[in-house]
KOLGULO-350822 format. One line per field, with one value per residue (C-alpha): residue number from 0; residue in three letters; x, y, z. Coordinates in nm, 2 decimals, always signed. Layout:
! residues N
lumti = (NUM / ...)
kepa = (ALA / ...)
px = (X / ...)
py = (Y / ...)
pz = (Z / ...)
//
This chain:
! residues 133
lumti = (0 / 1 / 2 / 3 / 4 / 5 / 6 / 7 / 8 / 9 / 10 / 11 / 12 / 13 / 14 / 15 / 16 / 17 / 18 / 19 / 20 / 21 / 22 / 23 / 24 / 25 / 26 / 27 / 28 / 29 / 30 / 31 / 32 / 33 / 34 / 35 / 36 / 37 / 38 / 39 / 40 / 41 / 42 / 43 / 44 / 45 / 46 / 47 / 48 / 49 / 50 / 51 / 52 / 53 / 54 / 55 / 56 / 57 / 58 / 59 / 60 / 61 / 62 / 63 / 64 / 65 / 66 / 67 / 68 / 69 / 70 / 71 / 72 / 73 / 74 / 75 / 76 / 77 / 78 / 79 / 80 / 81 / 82 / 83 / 84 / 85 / 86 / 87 / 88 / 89 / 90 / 91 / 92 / 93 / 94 / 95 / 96 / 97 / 98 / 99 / 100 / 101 / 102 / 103 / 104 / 105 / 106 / 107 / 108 / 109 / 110 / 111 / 112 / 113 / 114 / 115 / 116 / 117 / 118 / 119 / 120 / 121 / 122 / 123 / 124 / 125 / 126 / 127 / 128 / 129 / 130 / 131 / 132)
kepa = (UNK / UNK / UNK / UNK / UNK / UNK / UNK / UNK / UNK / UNK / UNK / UNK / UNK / UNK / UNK / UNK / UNK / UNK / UNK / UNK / UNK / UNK / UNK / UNK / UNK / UNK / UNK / UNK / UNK / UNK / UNK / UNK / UNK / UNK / UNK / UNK / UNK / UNK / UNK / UNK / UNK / UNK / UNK / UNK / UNK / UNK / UNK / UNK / UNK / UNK / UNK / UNK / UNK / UNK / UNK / UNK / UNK / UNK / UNK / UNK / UNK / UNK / UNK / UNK / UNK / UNK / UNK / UNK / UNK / UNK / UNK / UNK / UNK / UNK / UNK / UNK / UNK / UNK / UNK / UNK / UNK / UNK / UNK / UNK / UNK / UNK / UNK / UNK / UNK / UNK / UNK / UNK / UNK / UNK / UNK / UNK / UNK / UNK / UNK / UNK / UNK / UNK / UNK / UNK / UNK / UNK / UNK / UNK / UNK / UNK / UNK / UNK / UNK / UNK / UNK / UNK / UNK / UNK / UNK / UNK / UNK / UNK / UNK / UNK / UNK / UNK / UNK / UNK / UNK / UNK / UNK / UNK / UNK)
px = (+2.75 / +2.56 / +2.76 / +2.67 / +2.29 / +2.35 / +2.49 / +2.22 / +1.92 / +2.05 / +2.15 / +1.82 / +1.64 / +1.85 / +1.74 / +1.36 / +1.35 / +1.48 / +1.29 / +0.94 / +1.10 / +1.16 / +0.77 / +0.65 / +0.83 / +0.56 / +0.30 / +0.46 / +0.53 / +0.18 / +0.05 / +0.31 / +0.17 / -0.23 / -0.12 / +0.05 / -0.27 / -0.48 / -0.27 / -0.52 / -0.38 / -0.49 / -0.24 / -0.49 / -0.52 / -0.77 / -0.91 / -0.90 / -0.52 / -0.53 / -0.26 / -0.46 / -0.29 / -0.44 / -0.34 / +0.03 / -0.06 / -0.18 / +0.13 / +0.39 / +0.22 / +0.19 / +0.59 / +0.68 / +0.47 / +0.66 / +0.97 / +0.88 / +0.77 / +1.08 / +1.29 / +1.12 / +1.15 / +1.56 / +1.57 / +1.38 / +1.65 / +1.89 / +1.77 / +1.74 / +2.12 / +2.15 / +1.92 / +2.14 / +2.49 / +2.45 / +2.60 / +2.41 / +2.58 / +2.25 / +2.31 / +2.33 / +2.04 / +1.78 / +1.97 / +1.83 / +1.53 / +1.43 / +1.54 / +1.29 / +1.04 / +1.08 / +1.06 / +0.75 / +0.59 / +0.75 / +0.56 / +0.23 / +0.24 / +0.29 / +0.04 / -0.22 / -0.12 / -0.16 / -0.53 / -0.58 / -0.46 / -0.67 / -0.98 / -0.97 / -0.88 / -1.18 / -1.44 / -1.35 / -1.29 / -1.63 / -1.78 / -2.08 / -1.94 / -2.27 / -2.24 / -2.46 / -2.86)
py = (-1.46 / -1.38 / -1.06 / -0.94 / -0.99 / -0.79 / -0.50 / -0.56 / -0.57 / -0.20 / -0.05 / -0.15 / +0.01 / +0.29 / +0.48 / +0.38 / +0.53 / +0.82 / +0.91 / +0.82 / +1.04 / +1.31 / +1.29 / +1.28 / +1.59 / +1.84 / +1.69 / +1.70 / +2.06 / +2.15 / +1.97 / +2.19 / +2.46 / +2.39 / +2.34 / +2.73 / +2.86 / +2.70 / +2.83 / +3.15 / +3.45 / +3.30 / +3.00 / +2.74 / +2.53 / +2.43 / +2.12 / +2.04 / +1.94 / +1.63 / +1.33 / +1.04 / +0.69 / +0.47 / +0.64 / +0.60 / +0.26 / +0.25 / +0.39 / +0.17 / -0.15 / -0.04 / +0.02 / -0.26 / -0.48 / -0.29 / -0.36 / -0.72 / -0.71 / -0.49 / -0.78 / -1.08 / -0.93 / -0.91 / -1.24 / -1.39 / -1.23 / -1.41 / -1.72 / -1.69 / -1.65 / -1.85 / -2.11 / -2.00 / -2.02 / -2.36 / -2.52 / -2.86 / -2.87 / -3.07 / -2.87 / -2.57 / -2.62 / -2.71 / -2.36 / -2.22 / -2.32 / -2.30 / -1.95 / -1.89 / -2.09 / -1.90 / -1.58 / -1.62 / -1.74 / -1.40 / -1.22 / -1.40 / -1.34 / -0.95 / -0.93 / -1.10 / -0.92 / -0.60 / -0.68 / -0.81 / -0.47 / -0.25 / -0.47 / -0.43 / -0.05 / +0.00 / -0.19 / -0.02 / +0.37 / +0.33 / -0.01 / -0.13 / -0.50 / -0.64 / -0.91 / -1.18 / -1.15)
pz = (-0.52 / -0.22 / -0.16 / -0.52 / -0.50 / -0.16 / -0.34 / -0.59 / -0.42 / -0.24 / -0.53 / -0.65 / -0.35 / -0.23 / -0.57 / -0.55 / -0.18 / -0.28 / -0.57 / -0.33 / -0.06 / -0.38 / -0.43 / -0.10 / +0.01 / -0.17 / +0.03 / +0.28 / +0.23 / +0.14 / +0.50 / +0.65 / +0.48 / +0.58 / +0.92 / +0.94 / +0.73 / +1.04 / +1.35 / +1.45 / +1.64 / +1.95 / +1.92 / +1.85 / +1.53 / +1.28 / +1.34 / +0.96 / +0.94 / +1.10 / +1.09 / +1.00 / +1.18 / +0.93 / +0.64 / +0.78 / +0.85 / +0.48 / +0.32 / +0.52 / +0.44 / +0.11 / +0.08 / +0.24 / +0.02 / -0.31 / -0.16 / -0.14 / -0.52 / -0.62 / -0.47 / -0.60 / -0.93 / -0.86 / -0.72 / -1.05 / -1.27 / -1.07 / -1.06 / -1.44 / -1.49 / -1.26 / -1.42 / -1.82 / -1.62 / -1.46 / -1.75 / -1.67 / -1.33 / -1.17 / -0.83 / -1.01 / -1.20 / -0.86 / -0.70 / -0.99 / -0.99 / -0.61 / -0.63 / -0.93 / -0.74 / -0.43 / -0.61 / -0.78 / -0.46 / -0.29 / -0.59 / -0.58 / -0.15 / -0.27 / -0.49 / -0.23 / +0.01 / -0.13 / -0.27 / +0.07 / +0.23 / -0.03 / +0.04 / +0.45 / +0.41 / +0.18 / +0.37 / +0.70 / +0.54 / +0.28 / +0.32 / +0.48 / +0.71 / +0.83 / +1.04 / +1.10 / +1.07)
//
């Protein structure tokens, strides 16, 4: 059973990266692209086409916290056949329904997480932090 969430949970993933990696490649072209249009005859570059760490920062956390919710969803469906496969078997049925219970906790811990990311990124890019008067 463990072996076939395993194979779940990648085949699950493996297409998700893909697809992101899909739409992050014409950015990524079109950064490639303003960093040639800024190179000068000289050999210096425009200043303008700058790799911004916190917006890398941004993007992996940001990932990482969908792949979090993208497996708490998979691991909610299993518990639920799980939970409709026991077939009353009382050690089936807590399995069950620690996995569901784990799995909406991994979800709620996403969500937070991600609101909690959005909110520090915004206060310290836009926001005014004042501290004490």
């Amino acid at each position: 059973m463990k072996k076939t969430i395993k194979q779940l949970a990648a085949v699950a993933v493996v297409p998700v990266v893909g697809v992101t990696m899909g739409l992050n490649s014409t950015t990524a072209g079109a950064q490639v692209d303003e960093i040639n249009k800024g190179i000068n005859a000289v050999g210096g570059s425009n200043s303008s086409a700058t790799l911004k760490v916190d917006e890398i920062v941004l993007a992996v956390v940001n990932w990482l916290l969908f792949a979090v919710g993208v497996i708490s969803v998979i691991m909610l469906i299993v518990g639920g056949i799980k939970y409709a496969t026991s077939a009353g078997d009382s050690n089936k049925v807590t399995s069950a329904k620690n996995t569901i219970m784990y799995a909406i906790i991994g979800l709620a811990v996403a969500v937070l997480a991600f609101a909690i990311v959005g909110f520090v990124t915004d206060t310290l890019n836009g926001g005014t932090v004042q501290g004490p008067s």
